[in-house]
C-alpha positions as CSV (number, residue, x, y, z in Angstrom):
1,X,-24.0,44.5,-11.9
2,X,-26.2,44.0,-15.1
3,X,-25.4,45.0,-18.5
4,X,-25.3,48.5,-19.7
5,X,-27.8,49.5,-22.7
6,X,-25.1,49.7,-25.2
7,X,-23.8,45.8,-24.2
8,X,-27.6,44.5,-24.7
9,X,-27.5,46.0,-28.2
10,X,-24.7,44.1,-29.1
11,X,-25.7,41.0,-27.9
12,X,-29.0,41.3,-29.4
13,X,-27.1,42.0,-32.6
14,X,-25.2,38.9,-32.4
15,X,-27.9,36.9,-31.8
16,X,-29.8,38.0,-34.9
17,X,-26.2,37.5,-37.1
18,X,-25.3,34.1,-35.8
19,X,-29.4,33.1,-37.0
20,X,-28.8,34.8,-40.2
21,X,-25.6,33.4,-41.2
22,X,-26.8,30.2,-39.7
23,X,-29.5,30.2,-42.8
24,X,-27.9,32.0,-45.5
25,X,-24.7,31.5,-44.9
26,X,-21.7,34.0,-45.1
27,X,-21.5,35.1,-48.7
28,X,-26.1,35.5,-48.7
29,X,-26.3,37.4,-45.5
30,X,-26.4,41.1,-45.3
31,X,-26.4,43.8,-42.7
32,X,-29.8,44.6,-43.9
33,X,-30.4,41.0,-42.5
34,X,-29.0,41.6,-39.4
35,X,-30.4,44.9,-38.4
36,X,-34.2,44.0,-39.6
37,X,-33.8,40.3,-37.6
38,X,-32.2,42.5,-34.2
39,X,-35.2,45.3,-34.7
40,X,-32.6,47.9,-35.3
41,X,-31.0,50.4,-37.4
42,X,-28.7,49.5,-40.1
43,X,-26.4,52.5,-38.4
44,X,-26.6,50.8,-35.0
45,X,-25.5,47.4,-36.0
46,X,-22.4,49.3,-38.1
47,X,-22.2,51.4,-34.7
48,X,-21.2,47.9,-32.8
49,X,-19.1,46.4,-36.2
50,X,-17.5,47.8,-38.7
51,X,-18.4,45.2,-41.3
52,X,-19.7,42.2,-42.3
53,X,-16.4,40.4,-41.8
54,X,-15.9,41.6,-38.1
55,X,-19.4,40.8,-37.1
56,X,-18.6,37.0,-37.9
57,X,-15.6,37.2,-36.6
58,X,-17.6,38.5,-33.6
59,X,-20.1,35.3,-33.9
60,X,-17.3,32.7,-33.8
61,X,-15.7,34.3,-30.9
62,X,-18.7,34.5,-28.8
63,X,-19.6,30.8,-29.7
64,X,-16.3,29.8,-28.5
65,X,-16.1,31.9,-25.5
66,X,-19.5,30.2,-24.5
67,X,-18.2,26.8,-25.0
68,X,-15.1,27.6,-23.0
69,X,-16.7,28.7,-20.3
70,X,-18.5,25.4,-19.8
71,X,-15.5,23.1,-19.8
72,X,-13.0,25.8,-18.1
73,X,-14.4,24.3,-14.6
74,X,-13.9,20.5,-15.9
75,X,-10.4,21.3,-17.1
76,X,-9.7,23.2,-13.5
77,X,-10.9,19.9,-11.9
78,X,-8.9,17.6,-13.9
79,X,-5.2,20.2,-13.2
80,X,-6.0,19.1,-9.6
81,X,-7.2,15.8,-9.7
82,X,-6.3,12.7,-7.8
83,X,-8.5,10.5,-10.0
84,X,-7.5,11.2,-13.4
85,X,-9.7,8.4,-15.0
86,X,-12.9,9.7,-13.3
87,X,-12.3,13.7,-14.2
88,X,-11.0,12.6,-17.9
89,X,-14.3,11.1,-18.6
90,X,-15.8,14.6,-17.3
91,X,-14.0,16.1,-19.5
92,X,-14.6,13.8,-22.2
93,X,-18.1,14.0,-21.6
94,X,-18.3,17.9,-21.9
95,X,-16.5,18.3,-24.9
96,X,-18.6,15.9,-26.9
97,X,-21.9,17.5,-25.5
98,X,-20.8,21.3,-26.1
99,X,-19.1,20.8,-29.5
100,X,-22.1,18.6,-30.8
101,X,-24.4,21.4,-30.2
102,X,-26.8,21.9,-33.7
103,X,-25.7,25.8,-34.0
104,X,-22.0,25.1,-33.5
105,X,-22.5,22.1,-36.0
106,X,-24.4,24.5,-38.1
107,X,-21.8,27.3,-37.6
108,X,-18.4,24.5,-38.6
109,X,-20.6,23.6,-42.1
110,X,-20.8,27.4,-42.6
111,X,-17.0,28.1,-42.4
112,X,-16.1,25.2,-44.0
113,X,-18.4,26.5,-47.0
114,X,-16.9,29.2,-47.3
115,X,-13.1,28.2,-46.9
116,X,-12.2,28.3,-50.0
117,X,-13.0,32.0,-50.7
118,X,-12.5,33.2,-47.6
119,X,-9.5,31.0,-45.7
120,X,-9.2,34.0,-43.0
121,X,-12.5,33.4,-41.8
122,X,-11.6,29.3,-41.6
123,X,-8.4,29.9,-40.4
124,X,-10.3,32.3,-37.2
125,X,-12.6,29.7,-36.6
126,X,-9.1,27.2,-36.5
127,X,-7.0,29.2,-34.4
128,X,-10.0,30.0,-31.9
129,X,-11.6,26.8,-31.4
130,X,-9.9,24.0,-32.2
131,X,-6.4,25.0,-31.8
132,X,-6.6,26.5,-28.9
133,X,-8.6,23.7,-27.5
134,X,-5.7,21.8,-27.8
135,X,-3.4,23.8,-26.0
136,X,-5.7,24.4,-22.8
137,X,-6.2,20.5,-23.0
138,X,-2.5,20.4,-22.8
139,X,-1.7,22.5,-20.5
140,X,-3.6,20.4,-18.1
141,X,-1.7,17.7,-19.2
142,X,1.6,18.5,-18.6
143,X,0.4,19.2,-14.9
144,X,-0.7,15.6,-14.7
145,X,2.6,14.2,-16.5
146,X,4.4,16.5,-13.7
147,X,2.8,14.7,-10.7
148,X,3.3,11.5,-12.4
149,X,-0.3,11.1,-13.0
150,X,0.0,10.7,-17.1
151,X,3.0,9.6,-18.9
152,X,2.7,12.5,-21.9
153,X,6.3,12.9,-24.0
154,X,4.4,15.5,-26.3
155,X,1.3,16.8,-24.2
156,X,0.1,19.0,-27.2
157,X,-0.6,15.9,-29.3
158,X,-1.8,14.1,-26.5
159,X,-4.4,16.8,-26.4
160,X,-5.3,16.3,-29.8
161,X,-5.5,12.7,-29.6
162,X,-7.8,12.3,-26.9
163,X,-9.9,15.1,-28.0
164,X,-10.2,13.3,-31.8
165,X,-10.8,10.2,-30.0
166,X,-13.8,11.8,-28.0
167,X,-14.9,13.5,-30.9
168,X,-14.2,12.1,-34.6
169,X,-17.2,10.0,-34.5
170,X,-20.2,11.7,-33.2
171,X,-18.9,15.2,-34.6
172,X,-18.6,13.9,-38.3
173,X,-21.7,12.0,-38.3
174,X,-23.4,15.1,-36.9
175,X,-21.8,17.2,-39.8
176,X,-22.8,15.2,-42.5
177,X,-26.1,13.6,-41.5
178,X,-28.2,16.2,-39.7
179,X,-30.8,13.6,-38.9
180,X,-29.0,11.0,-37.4
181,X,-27.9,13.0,-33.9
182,X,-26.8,10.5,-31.9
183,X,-28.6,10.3,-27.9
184,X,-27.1,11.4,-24.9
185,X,-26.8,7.9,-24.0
186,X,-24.8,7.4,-27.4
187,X,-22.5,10.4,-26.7
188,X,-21.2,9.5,-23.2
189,X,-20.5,6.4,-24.4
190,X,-18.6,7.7,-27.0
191,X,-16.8,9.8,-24.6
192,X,-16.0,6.9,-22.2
193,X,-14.5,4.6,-24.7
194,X,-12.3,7.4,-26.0
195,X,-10.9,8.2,-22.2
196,X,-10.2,4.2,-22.0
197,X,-8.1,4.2,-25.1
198,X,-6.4,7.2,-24.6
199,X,-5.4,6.2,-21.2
200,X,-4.2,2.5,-22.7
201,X,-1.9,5.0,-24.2
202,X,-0.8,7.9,-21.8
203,X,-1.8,6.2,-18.1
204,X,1.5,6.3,-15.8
C-alpha cells in the first residue's frame, strides 16, 4: 500500500530540512528555509513539526532509521551464522560503507558544531546512532558467545571495539578532510583488517 498524501508531505519536508541544515547549519536555518526549499507553506511544515528543534530531531532519526535498515539484515545473518569470520566482514563492510556516507558525514560535523550550545541535540544524535549501534552489535554478540562461536566477557564493549576498529580511520579522515574520501577498495580493506584484529581478540 503506498503512502498517504499527508506522509509524502512530510517526507518531502524532511528532505528539504536535512539539505538546509546540511548548508547552514542548525543555528542559520529557518522554517522559512524549509517550507520555500519543500514548495510549501510555512503552516504546513509547522502542521508536520512543532519547531525547529523537533524537525532535526526528526532529520537525525530518519537518517538513522535509514542506516539501520541496511545493516538490520547483515546483523540477522551474523545472530545465525555458522561462519562468523565471513558474516563479521559483512558486517564490517556495511557499517563502514553506510556511516561514511557524505550527508551523514555532513550531518556528524553539524551536530558536533553545535554541541556546545545545544548538547540535547548532540546527545539525540549519541543516544540514536552510535549508542544504540552498539547495543544491536551486542546483542548479536552475546548470541555468538552463547553457541561458543565468540569468546565475549563484556559483549557491549566488544561491540564498540570492533565497530571503532572498522571505523576510526576512514570515519575521521572523512570528517576532517572532505577531499580525501577514501575508495571502496580502501574501505573494505579497512573493514577486513578491523574483523582480523578484533577476532585476534574475541575468536573462541
Amino acid at each position: 500500500m503506498g503512502m498517504d498524501r499527508a506522509e509524502r508531505k512530510r517526507r518531502t519536508i524532511l528532505g528539504a530540512a536535512r539539505e538546509v541544515f546540511l548548508e547552514h547549519g542548525y543555528v542559520g536555518a529557518s522554517m522559512d528555509q524549509v517550507a520555500a526549499l519543500a514548495a510549501v507553506s510555512k503552516q504546513t511544515v509547522y502542521q508536520h513539526f512543532t519547531d525547529k528543534r523537533g524537525l532535526f530531531a526528526a532529520v537525525i532519526t530518519a537518517d538513522v532509521r535509514a542506516a539501520e535498515q541496511r545493516s538490520d539484515e547483515l546483523l540477522d545473518a551474523l545472530a545465525g551464522t555458522a561462519d562468523p569470520e565471513a558474516d563479521l566482514r559483512a558486517v564490517a563492510r556495511g557499517l563502514v560503507t553506510v556511516v561514511t556516507q557524505p550527508h551523514l558525514v555532513r550531518m556528524r560535523r553539524v551536530v558536533i558544531g553545535e554541541a556546545e550550545r545545544f548538547p540535547d541535540l548532540a546527545a539525540l544524535w549519541y543516544a540514536t546512532g552510535p549508542e544504540r549501534g552498539y547495543h544491536r552489535l551486542a546483542e548479536r554478540f552475546a548470541r555468538l558467545a552463547d553457541r561458543g562461536l565468540l569468546r565475549v566477557p563484556d559483549p557491549l564493549a566488544a561491540a564498540r571495539h570492533f565497530t571503532w576498529l572498522v571505523l576510526s580511520v576512514p570515519l575521521n579522515q572523512a570528517m576532517f578532510d572532505p577531499a580525501a574520501r577514501p575508495t571502496e577498495e580502501e574501505l573494505l580493506r579497512v573493514a577486513d583488517d578491523g574483523v582480523r584484529v578484533f577476532l585476534a581478540a574475541y575468536a573462541a
